[in-house]
N, C-alpha and C positions, 0 to 999 in steps of 0.2 A: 652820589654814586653808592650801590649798594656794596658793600664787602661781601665777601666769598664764602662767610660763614654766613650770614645774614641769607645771601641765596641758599646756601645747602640745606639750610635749617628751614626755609622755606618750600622748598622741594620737598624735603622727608616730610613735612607737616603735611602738605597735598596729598603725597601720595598716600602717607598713613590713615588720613581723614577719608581719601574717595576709598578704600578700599575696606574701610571700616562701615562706611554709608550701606557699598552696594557689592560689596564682593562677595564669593572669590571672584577675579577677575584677572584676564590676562595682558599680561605689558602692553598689547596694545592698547586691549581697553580701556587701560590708566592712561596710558598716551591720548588717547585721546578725550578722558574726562578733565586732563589736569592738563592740555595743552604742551606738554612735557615731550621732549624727542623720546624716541625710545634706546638709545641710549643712557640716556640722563632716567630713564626709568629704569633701565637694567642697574645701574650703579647704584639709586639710591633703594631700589630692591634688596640686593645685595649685600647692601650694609643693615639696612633694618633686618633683615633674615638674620644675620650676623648678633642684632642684638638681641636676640629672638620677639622682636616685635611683630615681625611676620613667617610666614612659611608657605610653602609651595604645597598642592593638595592636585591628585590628577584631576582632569577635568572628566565628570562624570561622563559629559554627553559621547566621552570616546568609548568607553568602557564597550569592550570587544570589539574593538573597532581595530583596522590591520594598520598597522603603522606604528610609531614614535606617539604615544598620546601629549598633544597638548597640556604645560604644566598655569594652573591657577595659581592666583595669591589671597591668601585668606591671612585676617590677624591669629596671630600665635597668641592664643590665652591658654596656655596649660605649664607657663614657667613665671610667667611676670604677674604680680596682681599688685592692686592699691589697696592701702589701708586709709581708713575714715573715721573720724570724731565727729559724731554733731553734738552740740553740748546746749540742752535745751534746760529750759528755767525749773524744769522738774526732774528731767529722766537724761541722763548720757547715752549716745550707744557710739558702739565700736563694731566696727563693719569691716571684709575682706571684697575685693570685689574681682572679677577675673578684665582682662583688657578690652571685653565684648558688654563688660557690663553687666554681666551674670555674678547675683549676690552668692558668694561662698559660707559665709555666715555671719553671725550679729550677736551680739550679746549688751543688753541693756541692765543699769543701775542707776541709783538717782544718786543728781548729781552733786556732788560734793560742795558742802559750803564754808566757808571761811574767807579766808583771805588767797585772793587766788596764785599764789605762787605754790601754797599747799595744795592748792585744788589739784592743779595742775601738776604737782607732782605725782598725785594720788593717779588721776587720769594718763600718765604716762608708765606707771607702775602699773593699771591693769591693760593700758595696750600691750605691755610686755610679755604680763601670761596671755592674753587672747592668743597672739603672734605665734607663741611655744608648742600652740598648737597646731601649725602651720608649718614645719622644717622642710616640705618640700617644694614650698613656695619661696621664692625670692618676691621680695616686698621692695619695690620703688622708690615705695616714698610715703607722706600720711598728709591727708587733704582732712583738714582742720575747718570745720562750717560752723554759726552758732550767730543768732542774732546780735541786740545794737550794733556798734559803729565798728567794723571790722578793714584793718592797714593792711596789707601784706609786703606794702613796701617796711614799713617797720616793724613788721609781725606780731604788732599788739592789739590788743581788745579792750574798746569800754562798752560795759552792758551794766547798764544803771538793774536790774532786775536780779541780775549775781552779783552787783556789787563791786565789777572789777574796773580798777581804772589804771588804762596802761596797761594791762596786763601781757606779762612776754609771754606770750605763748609759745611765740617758734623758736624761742631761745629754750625757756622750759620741755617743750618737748621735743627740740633736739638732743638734747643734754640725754634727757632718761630713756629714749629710745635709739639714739644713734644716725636717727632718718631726717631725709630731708622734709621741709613742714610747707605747705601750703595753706594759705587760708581764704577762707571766701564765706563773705553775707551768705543767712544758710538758704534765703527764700532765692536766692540766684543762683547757688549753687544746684539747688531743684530745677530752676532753669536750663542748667547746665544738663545735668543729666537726662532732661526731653530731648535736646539739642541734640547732644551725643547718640542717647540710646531708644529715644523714645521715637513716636513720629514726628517731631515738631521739627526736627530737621529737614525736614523739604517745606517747609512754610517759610517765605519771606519774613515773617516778623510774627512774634509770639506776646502772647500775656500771661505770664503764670500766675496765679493769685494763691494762697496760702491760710488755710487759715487754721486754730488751735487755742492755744493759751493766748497768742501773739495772731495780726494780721501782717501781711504782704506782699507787695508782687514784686516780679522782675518784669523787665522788657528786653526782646531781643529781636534783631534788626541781619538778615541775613547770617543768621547762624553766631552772633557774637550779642551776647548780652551789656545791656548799656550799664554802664557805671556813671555816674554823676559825683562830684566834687564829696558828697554826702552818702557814696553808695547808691542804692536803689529808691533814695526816697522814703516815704512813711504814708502808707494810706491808713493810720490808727486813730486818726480824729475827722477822717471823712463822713460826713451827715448822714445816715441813713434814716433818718427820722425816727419818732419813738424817744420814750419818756427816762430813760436808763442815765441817769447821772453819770460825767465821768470827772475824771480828777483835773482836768480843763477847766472846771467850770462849765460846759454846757452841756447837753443835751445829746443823747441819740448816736454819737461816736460809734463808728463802726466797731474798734476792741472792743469799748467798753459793752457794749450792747452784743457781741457773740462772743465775746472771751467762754473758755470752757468754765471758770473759777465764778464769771457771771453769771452763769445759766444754769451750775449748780446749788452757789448761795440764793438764787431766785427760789430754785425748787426746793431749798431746805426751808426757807420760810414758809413755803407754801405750804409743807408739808407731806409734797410728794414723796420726798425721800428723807429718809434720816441724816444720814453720811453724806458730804459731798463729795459724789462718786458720778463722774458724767459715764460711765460703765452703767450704774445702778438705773440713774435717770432712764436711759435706752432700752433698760432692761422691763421698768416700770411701763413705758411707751409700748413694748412690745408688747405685754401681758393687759394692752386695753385701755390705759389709766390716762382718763382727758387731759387731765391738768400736764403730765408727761408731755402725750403729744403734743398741746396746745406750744409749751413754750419750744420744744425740737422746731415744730411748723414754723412758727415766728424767728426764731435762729435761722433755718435754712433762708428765709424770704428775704430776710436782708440782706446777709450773704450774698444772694442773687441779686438785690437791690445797687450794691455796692461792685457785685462785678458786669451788671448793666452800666451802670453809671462812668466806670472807668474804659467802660469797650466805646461808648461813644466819643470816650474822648478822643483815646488810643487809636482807635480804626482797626485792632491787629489782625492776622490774615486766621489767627487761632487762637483762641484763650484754653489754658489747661489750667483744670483745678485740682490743689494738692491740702493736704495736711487733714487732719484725724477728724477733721469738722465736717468734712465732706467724704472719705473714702473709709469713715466711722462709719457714719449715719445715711445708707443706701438708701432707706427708707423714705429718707427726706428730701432725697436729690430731685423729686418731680416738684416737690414746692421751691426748692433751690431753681429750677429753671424757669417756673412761672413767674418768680419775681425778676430774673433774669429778663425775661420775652413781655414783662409787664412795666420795663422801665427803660430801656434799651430803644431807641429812636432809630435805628438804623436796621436797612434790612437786612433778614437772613438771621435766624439765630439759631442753626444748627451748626457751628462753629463751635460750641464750646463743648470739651470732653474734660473725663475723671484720671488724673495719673496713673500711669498702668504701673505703676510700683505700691499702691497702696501705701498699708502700713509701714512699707521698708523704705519709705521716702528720704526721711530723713537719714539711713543707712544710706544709699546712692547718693544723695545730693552729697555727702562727705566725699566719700570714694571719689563723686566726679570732681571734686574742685581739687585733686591732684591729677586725676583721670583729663581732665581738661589740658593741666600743664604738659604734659605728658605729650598729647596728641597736637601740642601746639609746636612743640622743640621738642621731639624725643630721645635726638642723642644727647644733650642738654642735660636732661634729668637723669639717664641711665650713664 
């Protein structure tokens, strides 16, 4: 038998969710997207107004019209926002986001290395001036994203690549910030925020794939992304063929063969570029230079190799692709999809799109993996 919070927290989720999907909308309309009496819709209306999660907005289509206009429900984003950490192998950023998912602002620096309770101190110290900048926001809560093996039951991190093991994060940065901590795998966390804000919310089941310094996807299944016992799994030693040694032992590794740090130590051998700069590389590419393009072309193809190969497995109703590898290099996104429509056994392959968040990916994916808790139990977290 369910308890009474267990439904109420249920209720405000639905109606927070449908109203965030497709609103403004009026109680009946919620009545009837969320199955809910309209009672039980005016109550928990009521109370989320109250927390300023929502607000009432006249309905346009009365405007001059004789009578009492009809009152809408739209989310209140102009008092509540999320803050966000993604804390990637090179670059931190710290993100504000409003409750619609509209980025307020971002500020990136690279990420702090040592031993991570300092890191972590350091990165709790500059959410505190980003924030200072912020006093007429009220801040939530702070949704904490970052690859390897990410608990939030016990709110630690091991990421063999920063070196941290165990590391408390939601202890550390409850302490220096004061906020409640949320954390989430960062390539599911970008899941999250298609779910939330992107289109992939009306898709029965999605594939996000990821790619950058690091490869990975998420999968999600009616609007909730799967977690397995290990997180999201690892597609970093999946075979895309090709000669690129990895530290496996074998061959053709999907990281090792498009990591950005790969493809720029390529081109400094080659001599395309001096500096390993995958900025420079693109730049070389652009300005004509074979050997540039050549290896960009052979990047992108596997890429698409590798997100053909996982869509037959998967089936998903959409694959969306995210990180710097792909919303970097525009250029390269028609060899990305040939190797995609060139390996891919299944038909149809205008299923797969470009994150509409570009560069600020990894700024939402933070934001949403509080943004998520939020809209799951929102009296809960406020």
């Amino acid at each position: 038998m369910r308890k009474a919070g267990d439904v109420r927290a249920a209720n405000e989720a639905a109606v927070l969710t449908t109203v965030l999907a497709a609103g403004p909308l009026s109680r009946g309309d919620i009545g009837r997207e969320t199955a809910l009496s309209i009672p039980t819709v005016s109550r928990v209306v009521t109370r989320l107004t109250g927390l300023r999660l929502l607000r009432e907005a006249p309905d346009p289509r009365r405007a001059g019209g004789v009578g009492r206009p009809s009152l809408l429900v739209e989310v209140d984003d102009d008092v509540l926002a999320a803050c966000g950490v993604h804390v990637g192998v090179t670059t931190t950023t710290i993100a504000l986001a409003t409750l619609r998912g509209r980025l307020l602002a971002a500020t990136r620096f690279p990420t702090p290395g040592g031993p991570a309770p300092k890191a972590l101190e350091r990165i709790g110290t500059a959410v505190r001036a980003f924030l200072s900048d912020w006093p007429g926001r009220r801040v939530a809560g702070l949704g904490f994203a970052t690859g390897g093996r990410v608990d939030d039951e016990t709110g630690t991190v091991d990421h063999d690549r920063l070196g941290w093991r165990e590391a408390p994060v939601r202890t550390a940065l409850t302490r220096e910030t004061g906020l409640p901590v949320r954390l989430e795998g960062h390539v599911s966390a970008m899941a999250t925020a298609e779910l939330l804000f992107g289109t992939a919310h009306h898709s029965e089941s999605l594939l996000y794939f990821y790619a950058r310094q690091v490869v990975g996807i998420a999968v999600a299944v009616h609007g909730r992304p799967h977690r397995g016992p290990h997180g999201s799994g690892s597609i970093a030693h999946l075979g895309v063929g090709g000669p690129v040694p990895c530290s496996c032992g074998r061959t053709g590794c999907l990281e090792a063969t498009v990591a950005e740090e790969t493809v720029v130590a390529r081109a400094v051998r080659e001599g395309i570029i001096v500096e390993p700069s995958i900025g420079r590389l693109h730049e070389e590419a652009a300005a004509g230079h074979a050997g540039a393009i050549r290896l960009l072309r052979a990047r992108a193809h596997a890429l698409g190799r590798a997100v053909g190969i996982l869509r037959d497995v998967l089936d998903p109703a959409r694959v969306v692709l995210g990180g710097q590898a792909v919303t970097g290099a525009p250029d390269f996104l028609p060899d990305l999809l040939a190797g995609f429509a060139a390996t891919t056994t299944l038909p149809g392959t205008d299923l797969v799109e470009v994150t509409r968040f570009g560069a600020d990916v990894q700024a939402m994916a933070a934001c949403s993996a509080l943004l998520a808790q939020l809209y799951a139990d929102p009296a809960a977290l406020i």
